[in-house]
C-alpha positions in Angstrom: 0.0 0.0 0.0 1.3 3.7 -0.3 3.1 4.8 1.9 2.3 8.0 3.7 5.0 8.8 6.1 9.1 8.5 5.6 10.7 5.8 7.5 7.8 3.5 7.8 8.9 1.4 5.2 12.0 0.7 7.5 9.4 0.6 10.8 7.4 -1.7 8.8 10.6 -4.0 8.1 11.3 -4.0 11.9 8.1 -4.9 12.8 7.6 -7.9 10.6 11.4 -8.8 11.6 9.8 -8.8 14.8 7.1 -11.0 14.4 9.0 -13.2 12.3 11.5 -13.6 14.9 9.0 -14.3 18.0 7.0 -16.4 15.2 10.3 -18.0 14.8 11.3 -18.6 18.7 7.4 -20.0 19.0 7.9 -22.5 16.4 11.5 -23.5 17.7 9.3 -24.3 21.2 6.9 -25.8 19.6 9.0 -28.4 17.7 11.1 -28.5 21.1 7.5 -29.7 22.9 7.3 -32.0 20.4 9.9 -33.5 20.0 10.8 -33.7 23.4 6.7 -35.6 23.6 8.3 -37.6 20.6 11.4 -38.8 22.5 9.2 -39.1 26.1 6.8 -41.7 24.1 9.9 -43.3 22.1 11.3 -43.9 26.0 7.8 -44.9 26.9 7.7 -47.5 23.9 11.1 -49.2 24.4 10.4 -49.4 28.3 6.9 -51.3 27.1 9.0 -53.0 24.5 11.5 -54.6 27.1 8.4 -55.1 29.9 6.8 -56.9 26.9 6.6 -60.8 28.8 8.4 -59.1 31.6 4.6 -59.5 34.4 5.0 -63.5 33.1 8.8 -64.0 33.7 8.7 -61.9 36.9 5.4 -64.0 38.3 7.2 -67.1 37.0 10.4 -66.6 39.1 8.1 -65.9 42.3 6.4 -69.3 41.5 10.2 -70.6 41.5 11.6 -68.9 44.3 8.9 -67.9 46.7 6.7 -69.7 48.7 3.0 -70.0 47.6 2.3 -68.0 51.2 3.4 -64.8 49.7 0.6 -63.5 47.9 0.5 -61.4 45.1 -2.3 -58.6 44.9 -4.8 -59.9 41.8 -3.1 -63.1 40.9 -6.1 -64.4 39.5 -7.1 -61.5 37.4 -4.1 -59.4 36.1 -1.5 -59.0 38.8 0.0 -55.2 38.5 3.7 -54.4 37.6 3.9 -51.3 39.2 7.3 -49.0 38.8 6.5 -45.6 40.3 4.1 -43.9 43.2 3.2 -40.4 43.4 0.5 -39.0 45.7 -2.2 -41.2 46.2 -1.5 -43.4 42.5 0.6 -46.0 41.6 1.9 -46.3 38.0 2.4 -49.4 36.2 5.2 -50.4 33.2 2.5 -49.6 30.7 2.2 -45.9 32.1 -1.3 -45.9 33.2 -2.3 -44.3 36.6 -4.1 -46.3 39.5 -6.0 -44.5 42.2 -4.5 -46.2 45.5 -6.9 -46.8 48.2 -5.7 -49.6 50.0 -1.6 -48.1 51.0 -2.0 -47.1 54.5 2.4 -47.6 54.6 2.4 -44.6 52.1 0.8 -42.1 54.9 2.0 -38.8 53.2 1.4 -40.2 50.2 4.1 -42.2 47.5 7.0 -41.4 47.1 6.5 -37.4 48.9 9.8 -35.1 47.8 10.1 -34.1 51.5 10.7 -37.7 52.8 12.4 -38.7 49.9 14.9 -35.6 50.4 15.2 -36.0 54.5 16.4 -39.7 54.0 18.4 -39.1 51.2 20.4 -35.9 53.2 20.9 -38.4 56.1 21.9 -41.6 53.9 25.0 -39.5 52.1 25.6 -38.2 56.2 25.5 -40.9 58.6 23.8 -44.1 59.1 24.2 -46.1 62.5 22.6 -47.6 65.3 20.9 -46.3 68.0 23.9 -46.8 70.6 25.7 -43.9 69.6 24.5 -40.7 70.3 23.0 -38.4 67.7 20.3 -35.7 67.4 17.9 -37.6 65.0 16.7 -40.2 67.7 16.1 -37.8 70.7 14.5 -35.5 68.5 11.9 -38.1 67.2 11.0 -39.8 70.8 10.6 -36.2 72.5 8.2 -35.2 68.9 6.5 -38.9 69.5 6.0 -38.3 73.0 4.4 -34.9 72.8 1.7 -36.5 70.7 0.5 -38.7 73.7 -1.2 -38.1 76.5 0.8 -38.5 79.8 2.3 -41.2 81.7 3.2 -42.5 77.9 6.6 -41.0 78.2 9.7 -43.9 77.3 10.0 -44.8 73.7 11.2 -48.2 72.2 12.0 -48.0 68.6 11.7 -50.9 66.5 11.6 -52.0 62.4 7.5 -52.6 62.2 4.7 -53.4 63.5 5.0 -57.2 64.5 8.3 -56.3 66.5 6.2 -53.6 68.0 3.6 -55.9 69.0 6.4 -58.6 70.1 7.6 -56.6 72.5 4.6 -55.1 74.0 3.3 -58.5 75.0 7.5 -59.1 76.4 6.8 -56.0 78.4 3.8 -57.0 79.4 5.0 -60.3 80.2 8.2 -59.1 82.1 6.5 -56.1 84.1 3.6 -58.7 85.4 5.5 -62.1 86.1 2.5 -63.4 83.7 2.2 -65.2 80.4 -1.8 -64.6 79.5 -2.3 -62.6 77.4 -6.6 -61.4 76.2 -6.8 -61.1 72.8 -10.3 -60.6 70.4 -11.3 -62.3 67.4 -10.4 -61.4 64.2 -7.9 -59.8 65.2 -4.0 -59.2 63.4 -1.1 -58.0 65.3 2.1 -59.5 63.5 4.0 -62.1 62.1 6.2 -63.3 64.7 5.3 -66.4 67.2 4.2 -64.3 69.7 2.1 -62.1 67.6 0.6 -64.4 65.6 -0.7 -66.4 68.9 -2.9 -63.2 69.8 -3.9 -63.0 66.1 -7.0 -64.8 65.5 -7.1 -64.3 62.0 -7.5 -67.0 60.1 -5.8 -65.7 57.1 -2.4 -65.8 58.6 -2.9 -67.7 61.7 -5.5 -70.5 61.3 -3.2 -73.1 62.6 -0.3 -71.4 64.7 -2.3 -69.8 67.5 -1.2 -71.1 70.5 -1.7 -71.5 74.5 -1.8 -69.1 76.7 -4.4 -66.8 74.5 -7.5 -65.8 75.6 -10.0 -65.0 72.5 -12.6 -62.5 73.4 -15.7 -62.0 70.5 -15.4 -59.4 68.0 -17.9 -56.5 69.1 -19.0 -56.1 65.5 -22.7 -53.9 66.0 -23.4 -54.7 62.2 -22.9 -58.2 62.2 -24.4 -58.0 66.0 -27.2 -56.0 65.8 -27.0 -54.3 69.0 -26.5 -50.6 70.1 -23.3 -49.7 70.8 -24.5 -49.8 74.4 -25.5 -53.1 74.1 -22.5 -54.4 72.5 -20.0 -52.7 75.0 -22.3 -54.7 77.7 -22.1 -57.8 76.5 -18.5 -57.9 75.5 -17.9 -56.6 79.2 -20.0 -59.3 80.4 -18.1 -62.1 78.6 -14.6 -60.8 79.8 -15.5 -61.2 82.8 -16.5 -64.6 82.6 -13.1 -65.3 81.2 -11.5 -63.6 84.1 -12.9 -65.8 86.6 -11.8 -68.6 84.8 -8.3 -67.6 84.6 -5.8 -67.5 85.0 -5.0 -63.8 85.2 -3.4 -61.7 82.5 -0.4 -59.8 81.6 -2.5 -57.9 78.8 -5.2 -57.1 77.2 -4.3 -56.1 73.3 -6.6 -54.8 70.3 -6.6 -52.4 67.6 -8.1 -49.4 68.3 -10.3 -49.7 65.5 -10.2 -53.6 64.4 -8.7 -53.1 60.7 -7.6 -56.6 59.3 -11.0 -57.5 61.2 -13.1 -55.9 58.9 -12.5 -52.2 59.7 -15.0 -52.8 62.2 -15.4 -49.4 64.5 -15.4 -50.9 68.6 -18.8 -49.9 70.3 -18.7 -46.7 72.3 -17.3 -47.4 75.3 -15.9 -50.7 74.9 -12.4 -49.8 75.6 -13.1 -48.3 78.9 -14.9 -51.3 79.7 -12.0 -53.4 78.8 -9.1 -51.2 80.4 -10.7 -51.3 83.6 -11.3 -54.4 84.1 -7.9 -55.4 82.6 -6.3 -53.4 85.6 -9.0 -55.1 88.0 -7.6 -58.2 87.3 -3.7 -56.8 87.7 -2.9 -56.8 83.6 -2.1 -54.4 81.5 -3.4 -52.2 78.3 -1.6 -52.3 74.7 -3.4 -50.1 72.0 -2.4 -51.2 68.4 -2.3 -48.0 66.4 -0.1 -49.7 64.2 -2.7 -49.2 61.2 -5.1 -46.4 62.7 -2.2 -44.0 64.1 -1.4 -40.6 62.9 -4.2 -38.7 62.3 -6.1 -41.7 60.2 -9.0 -41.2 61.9 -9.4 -37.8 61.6 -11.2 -36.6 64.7 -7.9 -37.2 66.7 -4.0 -38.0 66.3 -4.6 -42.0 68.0 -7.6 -43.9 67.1 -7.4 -44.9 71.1 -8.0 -41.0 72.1 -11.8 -40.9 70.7 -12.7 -43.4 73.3 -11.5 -41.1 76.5 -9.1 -43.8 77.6 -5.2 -44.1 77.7 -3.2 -47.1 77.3 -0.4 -48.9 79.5 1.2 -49.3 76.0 0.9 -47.8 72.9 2.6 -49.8 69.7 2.9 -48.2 66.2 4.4 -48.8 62.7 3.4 -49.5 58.9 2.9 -45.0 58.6 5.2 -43.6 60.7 8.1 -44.2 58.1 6.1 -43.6 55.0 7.2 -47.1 53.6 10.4 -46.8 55.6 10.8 -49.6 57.9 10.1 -47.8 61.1 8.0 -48.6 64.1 8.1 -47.6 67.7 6.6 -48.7 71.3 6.1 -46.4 73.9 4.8 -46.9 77.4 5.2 -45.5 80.5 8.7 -45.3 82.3 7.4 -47.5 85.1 6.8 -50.0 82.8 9.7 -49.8 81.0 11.6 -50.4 84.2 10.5 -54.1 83.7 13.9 -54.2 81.4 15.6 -52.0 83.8 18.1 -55.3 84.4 19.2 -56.3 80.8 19.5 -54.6 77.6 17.6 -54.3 74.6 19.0 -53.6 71.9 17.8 -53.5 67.6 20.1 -53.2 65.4 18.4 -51.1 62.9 15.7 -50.1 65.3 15.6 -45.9 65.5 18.9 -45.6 62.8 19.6 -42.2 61.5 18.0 -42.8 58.5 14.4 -44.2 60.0 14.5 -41.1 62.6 15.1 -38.4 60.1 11.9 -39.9 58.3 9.5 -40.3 60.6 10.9 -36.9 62.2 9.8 -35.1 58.4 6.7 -37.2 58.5 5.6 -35.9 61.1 6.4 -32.4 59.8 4.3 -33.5 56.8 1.2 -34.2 58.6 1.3 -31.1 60.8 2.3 -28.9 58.2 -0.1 -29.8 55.2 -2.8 -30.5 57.7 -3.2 -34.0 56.9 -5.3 -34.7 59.7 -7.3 -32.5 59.5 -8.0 -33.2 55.6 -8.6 -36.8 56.7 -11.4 -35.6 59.2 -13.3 -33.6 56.1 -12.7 -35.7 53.1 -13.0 -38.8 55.3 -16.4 -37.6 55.9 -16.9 -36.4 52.1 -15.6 -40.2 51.5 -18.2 -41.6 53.9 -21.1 -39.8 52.8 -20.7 -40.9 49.1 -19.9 -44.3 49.8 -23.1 -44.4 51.8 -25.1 -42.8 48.6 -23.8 -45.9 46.6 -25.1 -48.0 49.5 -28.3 -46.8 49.2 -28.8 -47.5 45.7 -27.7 -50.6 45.7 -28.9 -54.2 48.0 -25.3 -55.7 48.1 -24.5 -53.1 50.2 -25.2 -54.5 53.8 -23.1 -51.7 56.0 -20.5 -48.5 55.4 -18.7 -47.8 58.4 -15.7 -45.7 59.3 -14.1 -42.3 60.4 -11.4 -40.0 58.8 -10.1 -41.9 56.1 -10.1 -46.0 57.2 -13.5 -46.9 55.9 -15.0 -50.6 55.1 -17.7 -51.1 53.2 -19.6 -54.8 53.5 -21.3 -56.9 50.8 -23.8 -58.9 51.7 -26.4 -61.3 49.4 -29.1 -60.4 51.6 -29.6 -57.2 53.8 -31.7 -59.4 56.2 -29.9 -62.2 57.1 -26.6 -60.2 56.3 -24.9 -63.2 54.6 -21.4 -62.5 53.8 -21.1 -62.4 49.8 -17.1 -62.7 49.7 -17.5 -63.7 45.9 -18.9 -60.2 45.0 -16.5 -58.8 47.0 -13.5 -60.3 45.0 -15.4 -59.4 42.1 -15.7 -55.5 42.9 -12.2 -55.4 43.6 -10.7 -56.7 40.2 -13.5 -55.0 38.2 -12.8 -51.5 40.2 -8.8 -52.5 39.3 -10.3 -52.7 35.8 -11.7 -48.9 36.1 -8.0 -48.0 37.8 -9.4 -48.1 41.4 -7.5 -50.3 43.7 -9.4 -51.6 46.8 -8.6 -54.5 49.1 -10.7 -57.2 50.8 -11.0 -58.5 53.9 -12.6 -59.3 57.5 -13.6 -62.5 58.9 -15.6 -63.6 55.2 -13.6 -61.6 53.3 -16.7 -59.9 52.1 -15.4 -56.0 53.2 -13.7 -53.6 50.9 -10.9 -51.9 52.9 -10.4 -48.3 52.2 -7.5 -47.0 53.8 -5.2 -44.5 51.2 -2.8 -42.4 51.7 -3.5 -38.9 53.3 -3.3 -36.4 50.6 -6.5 -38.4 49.4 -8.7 -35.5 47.8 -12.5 -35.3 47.0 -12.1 -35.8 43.9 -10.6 -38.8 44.3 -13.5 -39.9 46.5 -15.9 -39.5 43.8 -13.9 -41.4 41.7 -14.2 -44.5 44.3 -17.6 -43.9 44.6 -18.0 -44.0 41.1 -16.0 -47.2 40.6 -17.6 -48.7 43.3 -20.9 -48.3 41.7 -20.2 -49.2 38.5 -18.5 -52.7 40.2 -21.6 -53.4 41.7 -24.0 -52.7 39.2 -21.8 -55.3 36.9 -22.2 -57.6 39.9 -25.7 -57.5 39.8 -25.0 -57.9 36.0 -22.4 -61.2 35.4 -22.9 -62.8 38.7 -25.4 -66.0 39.0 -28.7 -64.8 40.0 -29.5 -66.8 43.1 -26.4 -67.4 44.7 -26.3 -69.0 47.8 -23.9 -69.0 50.5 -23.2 -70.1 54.2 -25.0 -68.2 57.4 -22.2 -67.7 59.8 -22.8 -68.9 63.4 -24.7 -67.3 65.6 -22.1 -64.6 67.3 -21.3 -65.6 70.8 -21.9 -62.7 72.3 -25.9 -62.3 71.9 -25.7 -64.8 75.0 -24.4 -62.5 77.1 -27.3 -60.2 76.9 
């Protein structure tokens, strides 16, 4: 066109220079995006490529070189190679994202830069035992200790929650110059000899608990049908009985909310019930928070602390080192005294490295208010588990606080028969939909729902949403009419 003013043919050259030149840097980013998603999906392709046959050669050298015993998660569906965890998902070899809801060892969530950072600093510093001095250690019993309610002032710290457990009942056992120990069914406290012989669970235990176990009835209100009330009363009124019986105790040990059991919630009251007349009878009281601990359920830090009551011994583990191998006991120092004349000593128990993580996890949970969020997205979690409930028969209960939840599936909601098969069903069709749950309880009919704390809404609605859609295929591929066994009649209705 004409132009009207001198110079502007030379402004006019600058300024398509200029857009050339930013044209220019935007296209050189662009192709740099691209081919930097080029490369990203060529790296993606030749990992697939060399994981191609990689699941079936890894599962057949654990047929080879494991025992059967050891599990693996969805064996009989298609059992998941994961290779990386962030937040509340787990990633497999093929890239694709899983929404984690069973991980109660990743507490901060997988994988969290702060944890990963604090046992890295420490690693390329110092790693020893706990017989020489250092900061790490004393900081990390003082930080545990300020978390529980006095006398609980001496710490013990250990590798996980079965040594936990194992030496709790040692203590017990040492402090009283007594070998009973109470116990309730159901129940899962460890792996060890000891543990395993107050662990009434028949999916570890069936045939190794021993003598010298008292089994007390699981005060399950669902499968009950009593009151809270009336549950705490009868469960009071059978202990009891087995006191006079004998012989006397050492200890009385459950979970402060009975997860392995069926995530079943104890009846208000219960553990006062039980602590007191543990102490009656001279014995002592040993809350497992190894799975409800650290702000899980929401309302308060310990599961124990909603009940009013406060424990001769508190054990804890699986979260407090984020999928570290860290655990701890603590108990009061007159207890402790019981060891007063001979050492204890764990090698790896409270190491630097352990103590510098569970010292950040804890930092974690105050900081980013992880308690707090497990208290309102528990609830969110809760309420639109229950809204699947009521939609749908096979849903026989949803119980839960903060964010350790179970739902159970039953084939009818009268004669709440335990449907384990559509249990194992939901779970591999939700894995389908990139939901993991877990099952368990006594029938194995209860999805467990237990993730890790930076658990958001949003990802309740997507377990909600899977959940539904699992059952409504259920209702959809399963036989029509499928019949089942009644369990017995639970022991405790006679003590009414």
């Amino acid at each position: 066109r004409p132009l009207r003013q001198p110079g502007s043919l030379f402004k006019m050259t600058t300024a398509w220079h200029g857009r050339l030149a930013a044209a220019a840097a935007g296209a050189a980013l662009a192709l740099a995006a691209l081919s930097a998603r080029r490369a990203a999906r060529r790296w993606l392709a030749r990992r697939c490529w060399r994981a191609v046959g990689l699941k079936a050669r890894l599962l057949e050298a654990r047929r080879r070189d494991f025992c059967p015993a050891q599990s693996v998660s969805y064996v009989n569906t298609d059992p998941l190679l994961v290779v990386e965890g962030r937040g509340a998902r787990l990633i497999d070899e093929r890239g694709r994202s899983f929404l984690d809801t069973r991980n109660n060892v990743a507490h901060v969530g997988h994988c969290h830069p702060r944890v990963v950072a604090a046992a890295t600093r420490q690693l390329e510093t110092l790693n020893t035992n706990s017989r020489y001095v250092h900061d790490n250690i004393a900081r990390l019993a003082a930080a545990l200790t300020a978390t529980l309610p006095a006398p609980l002032d001496t710490v013990f710290f250990v590798n996980s929650g079965t040594e936990a457990n194992d030496l709790a009942i040692r203590l017990a056992r040492k402090r009283t110059g007594r070998q009973q120990m109470v116990c309730v069914d159901g129940a899962y406290h460890g792996h060890s000899v000891a543990t395993l012989a107050v662990s009434p669970y028949s999916k570890y235990a069936e045939a190794e608990a021993s003598g010298g176990t008292a089994v007390l009835s699981q005060p399950d209100v669902y499968r009950l049908g009593l009151s809270d009330d009336q549950a705490t009363s009868a469960a009071a009124a059978q202990y009891a009985e087995v006191l006079r019986a004998g012989p006397a105790p050492a200890a009385f040990l459950v979970e402060s909310v009975m997860c392995c059991g069926g995530q079943v919630q104890l009846p208000r009251g219960y553990l006062g019930r039980m602590y007191e007349q543990t102490r009656a009878a001279g014995g002592l009281a040993i809350a497992d928070e190894v799975q409800t601990g650290f702000g899980r359920s929401g309302s308060s830090f310990w599961a124990f602390e909603s009940h009013g009551v406060v424990p001769d011994i508190v054990t804890m583990g699986k979260p407090m080192g984020n999928g570290f191998p860290l655990a701890a006991v603590v108990t009061t120092g007159e207890v402790a005294d019981a060891f007063r004349s001979s050492e204890y000593f764990n090698t790896f128990g409270g190491n630097t490295v352990a103590c510098a993580v569970g010292l950040e996890v804890l930092a974690i949970l105050e900081e980013e208010r992880l308690q707090e969020s497990a208290c309102r997205v528990g609830a969110h979690t809760l309420s639109r588990l229950r809204e699947v409930g009521d939609s749908r028969g096979a849903v026989g209960d949803v119980r839960g606080r903060g964010l350790l939840l179970g739902v159970e599936l039953v084939r009818d909601r009268g004669t709440r028969e335990p449907d384990p098969e559509l249990a194992a069903f939901a779970m591999g069709r939700m894995r389908a939909e990139r939901v993991l749950v877990s099952t368990d309880g006594p029938h194995r009919n209860v999805l467990k729902i237990k993730p890790p704390m930076c658990f958001s809404d949003e990802d309740a609605d997507a377990l909600a949403s899977a959940l539904d859609s699992a059952l409504a295929a259920g209702e959809r591929e399963l036989p029509a009419g499928r019949t089942g066994v009644l369990p017995p009649r639970p022991a405790l209705l006679s003590y009414l």
